[in-house]
C-alpha positions in Angstrom: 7.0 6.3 37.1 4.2 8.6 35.5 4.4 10.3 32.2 4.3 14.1 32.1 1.4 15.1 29.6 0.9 18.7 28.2 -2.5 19.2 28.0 -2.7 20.1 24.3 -1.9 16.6 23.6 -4.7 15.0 26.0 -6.8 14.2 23.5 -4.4 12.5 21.8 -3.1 10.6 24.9 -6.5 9.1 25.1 -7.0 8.4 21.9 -3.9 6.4 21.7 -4.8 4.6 25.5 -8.1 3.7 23.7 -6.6 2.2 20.7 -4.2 0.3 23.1 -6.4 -1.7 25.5 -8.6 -2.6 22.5 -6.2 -3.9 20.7 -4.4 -6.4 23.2 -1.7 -3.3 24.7 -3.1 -2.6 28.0 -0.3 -3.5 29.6 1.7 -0.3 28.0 -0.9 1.9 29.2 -0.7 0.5 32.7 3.0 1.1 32.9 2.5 4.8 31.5 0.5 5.3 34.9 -1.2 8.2 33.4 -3.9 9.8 35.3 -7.2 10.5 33.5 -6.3 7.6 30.9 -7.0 4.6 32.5 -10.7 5.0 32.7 -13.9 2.8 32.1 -12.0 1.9 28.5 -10.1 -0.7 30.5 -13.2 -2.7 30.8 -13.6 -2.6 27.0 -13.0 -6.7 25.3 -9.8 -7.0 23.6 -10.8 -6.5 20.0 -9.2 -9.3 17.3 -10.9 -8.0 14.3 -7.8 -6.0 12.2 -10.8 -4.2 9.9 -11.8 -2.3 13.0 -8.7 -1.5 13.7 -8.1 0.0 10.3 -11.9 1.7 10.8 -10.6 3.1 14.1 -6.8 4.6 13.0 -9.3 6.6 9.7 -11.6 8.2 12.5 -8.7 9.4 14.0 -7.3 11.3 11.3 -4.5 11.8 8.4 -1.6 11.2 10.9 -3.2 7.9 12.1 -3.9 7.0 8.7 -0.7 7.6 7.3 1.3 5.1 10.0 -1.0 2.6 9.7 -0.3 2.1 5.9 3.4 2.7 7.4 3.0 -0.3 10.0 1.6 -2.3 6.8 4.7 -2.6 5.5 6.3 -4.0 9.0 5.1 -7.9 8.5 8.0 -8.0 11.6 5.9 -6.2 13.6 2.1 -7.3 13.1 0.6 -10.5 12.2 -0.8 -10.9 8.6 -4.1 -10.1 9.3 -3.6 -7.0 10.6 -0.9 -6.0 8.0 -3.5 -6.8 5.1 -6.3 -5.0 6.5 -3.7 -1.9 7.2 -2.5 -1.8 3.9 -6.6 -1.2 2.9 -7.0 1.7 4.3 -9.7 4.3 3.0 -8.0 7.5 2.9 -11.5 9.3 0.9 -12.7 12.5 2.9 -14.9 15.3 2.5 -13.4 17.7 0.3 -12.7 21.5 2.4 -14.4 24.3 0.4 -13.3 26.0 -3.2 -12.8 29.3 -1.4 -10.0 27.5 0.6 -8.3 26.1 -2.5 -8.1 29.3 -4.3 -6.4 31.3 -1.4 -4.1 28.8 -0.9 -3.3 28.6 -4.6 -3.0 32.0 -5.2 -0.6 32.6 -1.9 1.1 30.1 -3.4 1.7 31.1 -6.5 1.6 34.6 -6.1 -0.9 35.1 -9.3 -4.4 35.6 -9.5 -6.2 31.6 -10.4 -8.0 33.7 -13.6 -4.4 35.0 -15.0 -2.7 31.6 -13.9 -5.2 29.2 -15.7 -7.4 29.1 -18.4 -10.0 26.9 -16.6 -10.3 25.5 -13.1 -12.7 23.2 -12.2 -14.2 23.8 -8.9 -15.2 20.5 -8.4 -12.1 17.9 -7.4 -11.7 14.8 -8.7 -10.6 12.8 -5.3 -10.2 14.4 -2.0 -8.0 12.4 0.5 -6.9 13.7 4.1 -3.6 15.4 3.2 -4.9 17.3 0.1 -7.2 17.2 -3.3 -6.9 17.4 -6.5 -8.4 19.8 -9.0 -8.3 19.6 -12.9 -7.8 22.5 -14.8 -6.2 23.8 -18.0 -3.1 26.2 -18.7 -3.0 29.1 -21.1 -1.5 27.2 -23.6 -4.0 24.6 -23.4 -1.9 21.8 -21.4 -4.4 20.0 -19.6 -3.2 19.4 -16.4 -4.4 18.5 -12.5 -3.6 20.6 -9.7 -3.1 19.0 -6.2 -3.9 21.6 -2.9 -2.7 20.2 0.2 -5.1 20.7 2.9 -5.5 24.0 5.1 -3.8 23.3 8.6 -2.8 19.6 7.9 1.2 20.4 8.7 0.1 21.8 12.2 -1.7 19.1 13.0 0.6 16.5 12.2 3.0 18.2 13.9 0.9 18.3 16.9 0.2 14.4 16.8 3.8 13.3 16.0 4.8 15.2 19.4 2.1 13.2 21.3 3.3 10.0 19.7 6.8 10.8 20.3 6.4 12.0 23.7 4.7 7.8 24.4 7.4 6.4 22.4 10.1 7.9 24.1 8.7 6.8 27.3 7.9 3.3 26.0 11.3 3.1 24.9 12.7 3.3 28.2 10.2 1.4 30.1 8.8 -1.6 28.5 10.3 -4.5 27.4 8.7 -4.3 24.0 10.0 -0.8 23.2 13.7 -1.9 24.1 13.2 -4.8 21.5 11.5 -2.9 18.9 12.9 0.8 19.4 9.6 2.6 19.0 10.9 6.1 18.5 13.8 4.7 15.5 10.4 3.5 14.1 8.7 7.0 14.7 11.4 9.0 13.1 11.1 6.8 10.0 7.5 7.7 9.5 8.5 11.5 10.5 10.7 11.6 7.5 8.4 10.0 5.1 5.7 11.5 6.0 7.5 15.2 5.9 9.1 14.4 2.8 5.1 13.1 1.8 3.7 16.9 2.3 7.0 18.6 0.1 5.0 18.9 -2.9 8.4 20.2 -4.6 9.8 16.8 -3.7 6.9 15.1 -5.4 7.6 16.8 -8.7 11.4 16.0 -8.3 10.5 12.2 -8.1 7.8 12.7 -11.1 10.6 13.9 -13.1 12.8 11.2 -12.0 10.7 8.2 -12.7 9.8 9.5 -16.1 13.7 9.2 -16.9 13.4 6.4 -15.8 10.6 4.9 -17.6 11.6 6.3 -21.2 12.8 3.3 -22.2 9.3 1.9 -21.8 6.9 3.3 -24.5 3.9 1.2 -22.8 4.8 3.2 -19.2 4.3 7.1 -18.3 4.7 9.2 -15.6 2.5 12.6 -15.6 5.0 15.7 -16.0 5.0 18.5 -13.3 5.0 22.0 -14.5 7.9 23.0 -12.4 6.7 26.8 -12.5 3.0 25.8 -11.3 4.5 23.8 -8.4 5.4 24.9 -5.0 5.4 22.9 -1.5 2.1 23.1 -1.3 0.5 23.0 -4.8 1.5 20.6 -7.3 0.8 20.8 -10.7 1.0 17.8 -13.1 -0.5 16.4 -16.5 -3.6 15.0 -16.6 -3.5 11.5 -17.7 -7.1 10.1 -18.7 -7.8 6.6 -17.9 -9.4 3.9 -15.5 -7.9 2.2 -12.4 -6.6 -1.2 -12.9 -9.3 -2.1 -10.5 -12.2 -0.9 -12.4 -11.8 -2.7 -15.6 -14.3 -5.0 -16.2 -13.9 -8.5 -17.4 -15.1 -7.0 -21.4 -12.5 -4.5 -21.1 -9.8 -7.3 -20.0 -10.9 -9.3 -23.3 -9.6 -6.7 -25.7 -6.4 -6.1 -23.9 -3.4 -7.4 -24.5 -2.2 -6.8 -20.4 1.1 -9.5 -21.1 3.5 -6.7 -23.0 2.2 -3.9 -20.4 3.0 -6.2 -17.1 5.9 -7.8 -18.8 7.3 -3.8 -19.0 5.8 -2.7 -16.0 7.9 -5.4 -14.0 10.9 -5.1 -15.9 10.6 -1.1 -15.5 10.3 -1.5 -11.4 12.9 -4.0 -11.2 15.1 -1.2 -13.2 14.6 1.5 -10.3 15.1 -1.2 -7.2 18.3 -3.0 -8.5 20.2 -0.3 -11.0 18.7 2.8 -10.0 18.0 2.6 -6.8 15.2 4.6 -6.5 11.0 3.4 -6.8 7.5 3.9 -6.6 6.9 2.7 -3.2 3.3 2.2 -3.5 2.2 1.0 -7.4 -1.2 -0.3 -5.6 -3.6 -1.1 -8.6 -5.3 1.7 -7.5 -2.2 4.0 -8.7 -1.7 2.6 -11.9 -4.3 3.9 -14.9 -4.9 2.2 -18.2 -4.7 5.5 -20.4 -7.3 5.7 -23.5 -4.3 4.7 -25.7 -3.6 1.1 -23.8 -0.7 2.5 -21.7 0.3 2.2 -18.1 0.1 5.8 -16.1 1.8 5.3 -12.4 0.7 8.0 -10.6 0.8 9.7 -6.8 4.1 9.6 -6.4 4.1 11.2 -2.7 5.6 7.7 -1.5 9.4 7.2 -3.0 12.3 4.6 -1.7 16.0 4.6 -2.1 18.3 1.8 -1.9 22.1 2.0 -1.1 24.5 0.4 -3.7 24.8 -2.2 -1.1 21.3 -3.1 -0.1 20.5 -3.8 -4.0 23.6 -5.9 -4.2 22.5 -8.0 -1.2 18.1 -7.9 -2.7 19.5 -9.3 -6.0 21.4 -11.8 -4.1 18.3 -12.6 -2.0 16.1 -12.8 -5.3 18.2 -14.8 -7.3 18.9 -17.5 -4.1 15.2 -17.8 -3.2 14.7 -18.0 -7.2 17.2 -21.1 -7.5 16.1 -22.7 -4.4 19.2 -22.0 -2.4 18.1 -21.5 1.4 22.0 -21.1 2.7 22.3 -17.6 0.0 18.6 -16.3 0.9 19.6 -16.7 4.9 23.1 -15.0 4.7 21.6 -12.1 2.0 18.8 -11.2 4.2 20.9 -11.5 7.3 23.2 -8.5 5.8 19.9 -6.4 5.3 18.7 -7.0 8.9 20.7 -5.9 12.5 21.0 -8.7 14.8 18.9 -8.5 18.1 20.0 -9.9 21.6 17.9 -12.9 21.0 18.5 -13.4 17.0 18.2 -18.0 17.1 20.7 -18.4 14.0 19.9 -21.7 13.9 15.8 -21.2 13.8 16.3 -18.3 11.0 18.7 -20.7 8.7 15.9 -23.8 9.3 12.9 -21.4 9.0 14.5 -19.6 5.6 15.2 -22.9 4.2 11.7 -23.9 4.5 10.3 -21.2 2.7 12.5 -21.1 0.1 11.7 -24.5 -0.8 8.5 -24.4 -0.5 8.7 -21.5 -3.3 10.4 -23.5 -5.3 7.6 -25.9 -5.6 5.4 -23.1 -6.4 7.0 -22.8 -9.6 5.6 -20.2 -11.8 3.0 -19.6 -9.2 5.5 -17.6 -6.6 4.8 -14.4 -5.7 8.1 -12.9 -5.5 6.5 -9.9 -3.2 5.0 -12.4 -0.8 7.8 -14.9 -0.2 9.7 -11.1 0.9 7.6 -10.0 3.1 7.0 -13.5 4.6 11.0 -13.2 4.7 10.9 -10.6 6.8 8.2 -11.7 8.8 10.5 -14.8 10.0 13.4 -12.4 10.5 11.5 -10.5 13.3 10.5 -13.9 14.7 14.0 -14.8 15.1 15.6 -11.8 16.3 16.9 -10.0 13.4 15.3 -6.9 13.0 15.2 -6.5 9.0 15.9 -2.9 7.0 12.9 -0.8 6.8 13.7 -0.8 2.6 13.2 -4.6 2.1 9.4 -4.9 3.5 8.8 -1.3 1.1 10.4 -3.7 -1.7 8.3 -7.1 -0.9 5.2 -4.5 -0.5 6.0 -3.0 -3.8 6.3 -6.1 -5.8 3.3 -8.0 -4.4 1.6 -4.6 -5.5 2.5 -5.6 -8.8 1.4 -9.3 -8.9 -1.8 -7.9 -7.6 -1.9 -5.8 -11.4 -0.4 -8.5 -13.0 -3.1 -11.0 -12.0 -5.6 -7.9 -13.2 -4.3 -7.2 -16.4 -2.9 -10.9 -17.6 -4.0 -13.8 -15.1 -1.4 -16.0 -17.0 1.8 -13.9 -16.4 4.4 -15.8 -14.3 6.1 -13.2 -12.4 9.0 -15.4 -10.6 9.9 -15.9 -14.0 9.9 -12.2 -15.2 12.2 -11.3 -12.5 14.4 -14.4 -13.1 15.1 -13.0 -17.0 15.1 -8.7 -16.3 16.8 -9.6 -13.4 19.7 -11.0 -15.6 19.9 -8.2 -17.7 19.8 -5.5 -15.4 22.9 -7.2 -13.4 24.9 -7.1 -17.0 24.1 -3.8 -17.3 25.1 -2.6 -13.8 28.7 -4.8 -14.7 29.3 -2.1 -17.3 31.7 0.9 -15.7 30.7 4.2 -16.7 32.8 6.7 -17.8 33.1 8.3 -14.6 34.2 5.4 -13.2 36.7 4.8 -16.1 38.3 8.2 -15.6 38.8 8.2 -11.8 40.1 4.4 -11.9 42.9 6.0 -14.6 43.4 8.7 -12.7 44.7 6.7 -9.6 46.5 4.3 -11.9 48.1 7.1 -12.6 49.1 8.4 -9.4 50.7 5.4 -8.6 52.4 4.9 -11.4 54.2 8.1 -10.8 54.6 8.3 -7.2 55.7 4.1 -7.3 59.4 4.5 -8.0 59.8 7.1 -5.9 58.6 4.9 -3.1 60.5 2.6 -4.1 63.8 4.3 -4.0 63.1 5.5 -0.4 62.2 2.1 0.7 65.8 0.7 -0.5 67.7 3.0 0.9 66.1 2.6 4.2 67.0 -1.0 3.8 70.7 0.2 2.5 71.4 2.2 5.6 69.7 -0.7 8.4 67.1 1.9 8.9 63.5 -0.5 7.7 60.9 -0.3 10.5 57.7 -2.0 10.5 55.3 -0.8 12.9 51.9 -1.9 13.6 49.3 0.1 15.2 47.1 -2.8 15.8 48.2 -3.6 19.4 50.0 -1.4 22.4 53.8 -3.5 21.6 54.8 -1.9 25.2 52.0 -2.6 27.3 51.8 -6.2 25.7 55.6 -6.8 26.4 55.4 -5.2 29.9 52.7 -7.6 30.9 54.6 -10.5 29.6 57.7 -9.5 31.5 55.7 -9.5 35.0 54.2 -12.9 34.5 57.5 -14.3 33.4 58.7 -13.0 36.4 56.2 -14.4 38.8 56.3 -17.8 36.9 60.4 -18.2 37.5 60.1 -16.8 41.3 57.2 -19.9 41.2 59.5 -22.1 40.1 62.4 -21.3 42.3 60.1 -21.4 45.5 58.3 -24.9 44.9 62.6 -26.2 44.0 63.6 -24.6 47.3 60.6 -26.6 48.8 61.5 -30.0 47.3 65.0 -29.5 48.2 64.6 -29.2 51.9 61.8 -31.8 51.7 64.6 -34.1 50.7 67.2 -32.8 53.1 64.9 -34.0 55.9 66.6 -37.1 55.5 70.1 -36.4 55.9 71.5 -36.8 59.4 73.3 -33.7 60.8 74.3 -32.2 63.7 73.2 -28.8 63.5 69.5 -28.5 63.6 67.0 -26.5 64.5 63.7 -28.0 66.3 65.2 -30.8 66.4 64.9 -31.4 62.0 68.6 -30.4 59.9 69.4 -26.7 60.0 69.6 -26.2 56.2 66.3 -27.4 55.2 64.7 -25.6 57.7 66.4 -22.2 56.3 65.1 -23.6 52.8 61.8 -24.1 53.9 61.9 -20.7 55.8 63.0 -19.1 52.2 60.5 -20.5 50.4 57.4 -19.5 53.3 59.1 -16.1 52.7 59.2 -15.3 49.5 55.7 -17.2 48.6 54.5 -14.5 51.1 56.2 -12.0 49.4 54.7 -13.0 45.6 51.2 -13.5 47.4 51.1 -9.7 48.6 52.6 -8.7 45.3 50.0 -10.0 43.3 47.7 -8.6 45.4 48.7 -5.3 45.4 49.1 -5.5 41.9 45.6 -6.5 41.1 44.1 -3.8 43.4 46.1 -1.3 41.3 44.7 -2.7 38.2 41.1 -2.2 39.3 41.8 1.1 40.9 43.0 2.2 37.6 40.1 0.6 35.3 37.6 2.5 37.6 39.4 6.1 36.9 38.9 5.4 33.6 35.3 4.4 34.0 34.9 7.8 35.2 36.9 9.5 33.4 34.4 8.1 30.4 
């Protein structure tokens, strides 16, 4: 069965084939049967090498760029190699012209640039594939940066993430690896993100909400938006001065004193996965600045995560059992985080799991918390249990942060920073809020009003021999009906095979009335019993036929 291709997305189409027989997919691409695909690229060596793959998703553009720093993050999906090289993806480009960034600005804003700002510098600071960034300064002499999203982008990534869904559909439904993995659930993921990614106004929404949450951090800060600056497709935030983690040289990490600022940063993350529920999704050292006054800046905020109240209940359990060693709690906490395939091996995930986990523990203060999650969640796609998208963007996230730690202060322990802030952040989360007070004495309350009235009604039902109990949990009539029928056939059983030893044993009584020559009654007994086995056999029978008559109606009826 062929695929039916619009011919806007041809390029695409081949672009995608290409990428598949070089990278060890061919297979897929002969089961799409797509004509004008399956060219001379067939020929082409299965390529191992996960940097070229990286090289080959950039050339391709913003949308390829963005899901492969997506697949990064699915250590289920893709072996390490590949994962690591995806997660160093280049995403610099050649910035689009200063003509273009003022018309969008000003359509955007709906003010001239010269009445909005008091300087605007021409020349950006980074240019990436979704947008760049400008620095310029208020009227009131804020210095801020202003980030223009790229002329045409949304078009264009809504034009490849029809192509891509259009072959994930299809894979979905013909290929054994699409019914295991569920390419377009995966898709729609990295629809969302990426949507919610080019939402500038969503950007400054989670600016403003880590810097709530950081506030208790003097050491940390979160660049402001300037809400009235800011639409979807211009943001406008404060400009932080400072150097990337990465580029400090070894002079620079002399001076410093990194253990305070990682000891904060860590304690500050571990804040928004377990109690808040909400994080930076991609602190990359490249995303964290050391401002001129020795303080952390966490920046690009285009890439949040949520947690439900129950996925941080079951992380913290999976943290804490792989901190004290305990393989049995890490299997059954990352169990509840993952959905069970048709060929989840219980017994391989417990053994594998326990193996890890004690392996960390010998580690000591050596263990990478983000790497012994991800490595989790490798062995849960191994064995069948396809982990929550949240927990590889939490493992990601924290190895991030060892990567700064081991920047900033190569002597920080981090298994034993999230062993103490872990602690306190669970006996903080213990403590109801008032909220929570207030609708808990509300519904004490309620019942203690409405309790003796209940009472009352149930007494006198007892009073007047009117008490019922019913339970909805079975169909009491059906069940009793059934039971009644094969009571039946059991006694009519019973009465048969005594009708058949009886005249077995009157064989042997000598009388004169017979029939075939053998005594009269126990040939009537054992013409009874032929009889009415005859009878049951048909019944049963018939009976059964109208059972399956009946299921298929209702298979239809469905």
């Amino acid at each position: 069965m062929g695929l039916s291709l619009q011919p806007k997305h041809l390029a695409r189409y081949r672009d995608i084939a290409r990428l598949l027989i070089r990278y060890g997919r061919s297979d897929l691409v002969r089961d799409l049967d797509v004509d004008g695909l399956q060219d001379s690229d067939r020929d082409e060596p299965l390529c191992e090498d996960a940097t070229q793959l990286a090289h080959d998703l950039e050339k391709l553009g913003p949308t390829f760029i963005k899901l492969g720093q997506l697949l990064s993050t699915r250590v289920d999906l893709l072996p390490a190699p590949y994962t690591d090289a995806l997660a160093r993806l280049q995403d610099d480009v050649a910035p689009f012209s200063y003509d273009e960034v003022e018309r969008i600005v000003v359509d955007e804003l709906g003010v001239d640039l010269s009445h909005a700002f008091a300087s605007f510098d021409p020349t950006p600071l980074a240019a990436a594939s979704l947008a760049q960034v400008h620095r310029a300064t208020l009227p009131s002499g804020r210095e801020v940066v202003v980030k223009v999203q790229r002329p045409g982008i949304r078009k264009q990534i809504a034009d490849d993430m029809a192509a891509l869904g259009e072959l994930a559909a299809f894979a979905d439904a013909h290929t054994d690896l699409g019914r295991r993995f569920g390419f377009s659930e995966l898709l729609e993921q990295f629809r969302k993100a990426l949507v919610a990614e080019l939402d500038y106004t969503r950007e400054a929404t989670n600016l403003t909400t880590l810097a709530r949450i950081v506030e208790p951090w003097p050491r940390l800060v979160v660049p402001r938006a300037v809400a009235d600056y800011s639409t979807g497709r211009v943001l406008t935030m404060d400009y932080l001065p400072g150097r990337k983690v990465t580029e400090l040289g070894p002079l620079a990490r002399t001076d410093l004193d990194g253990a305070p600022l990682v000891d904060d940063l860590f304690h500050a993350y571990l804040q928004q996965m377990l109690a808040d529920g909400f994080f930076h999704a991609d602190p990359h050292p490249g995303n964290v600045l050391l401002t001129a006054d020795d303080r952390l800046a966490l920046i690009d905020l285009g890439m949040v995560a949520r947690l439900s109240a129950s996925s941080r209940d079951c992380i913290v359990r999976l943290l804490l059992a792989v901190s004290d060693g305990n393989g049995e709690g890490a299997a059954d906490a990352l169990s509840n985080l993952g959905r069970q395939r048709a060929d989840f091996d219980r017994d391989a995930f417990r053994t594998a799991v326990g193996d890890l986990v004690q392996r960390s523990v010998e580690l000591g203060s050596d263990l990478q918390a983000g790497a012994v999650v991800l490595e989790l969640t490798r062995i849960a796609g191994q064995c069948g249990l396809r982990p929550a998208p949240e927990l590889a963007l939490v493992g990601k996230a924290l190895l991030n942060l060892d990567q700064v730690a081991q920047t900033l202060d190569p002597t920080f322990a981090p298994a034993d920073a999230i062993r103490r802030h872990t602690a306190s952040i669970l006996q903080a989360r213990m403590t109801t809020s008032t909220g929570g007070l207030l609708g808990a004495a509300m519904e004490a309350r309620d019942f203690t009003v409405q309790l003796p009235g209940r009472i009352n009604k149930v007494m006198d039902a007892v009073a007047d021999g009117k008490f019922e109990l019913k339970i909805d949990a079975i169909d009491e009539p059906q069940m009793l009906a059934v039971a009644q029928r094969l009571a039946n056939r059991l006694a009519t059983g019973i009465v048969l095979a005594s009708l058949v030893v009886g005249a077995a044993l009157m064989m042997q009584i000598p009388t004169k009335s017979r029939i075939f020559g053998y005594p009269s009654i126990a040939m009537v007994c054992f013409a009874l019993a032929a009889g009415g086995g005859a009878a049951l056999l048909v019944s049963v029978l018939l009976a059964d036929r109208r059972i399956a008559r009946t299921a298929r109606d209702q298979r239809r009826a469905r």
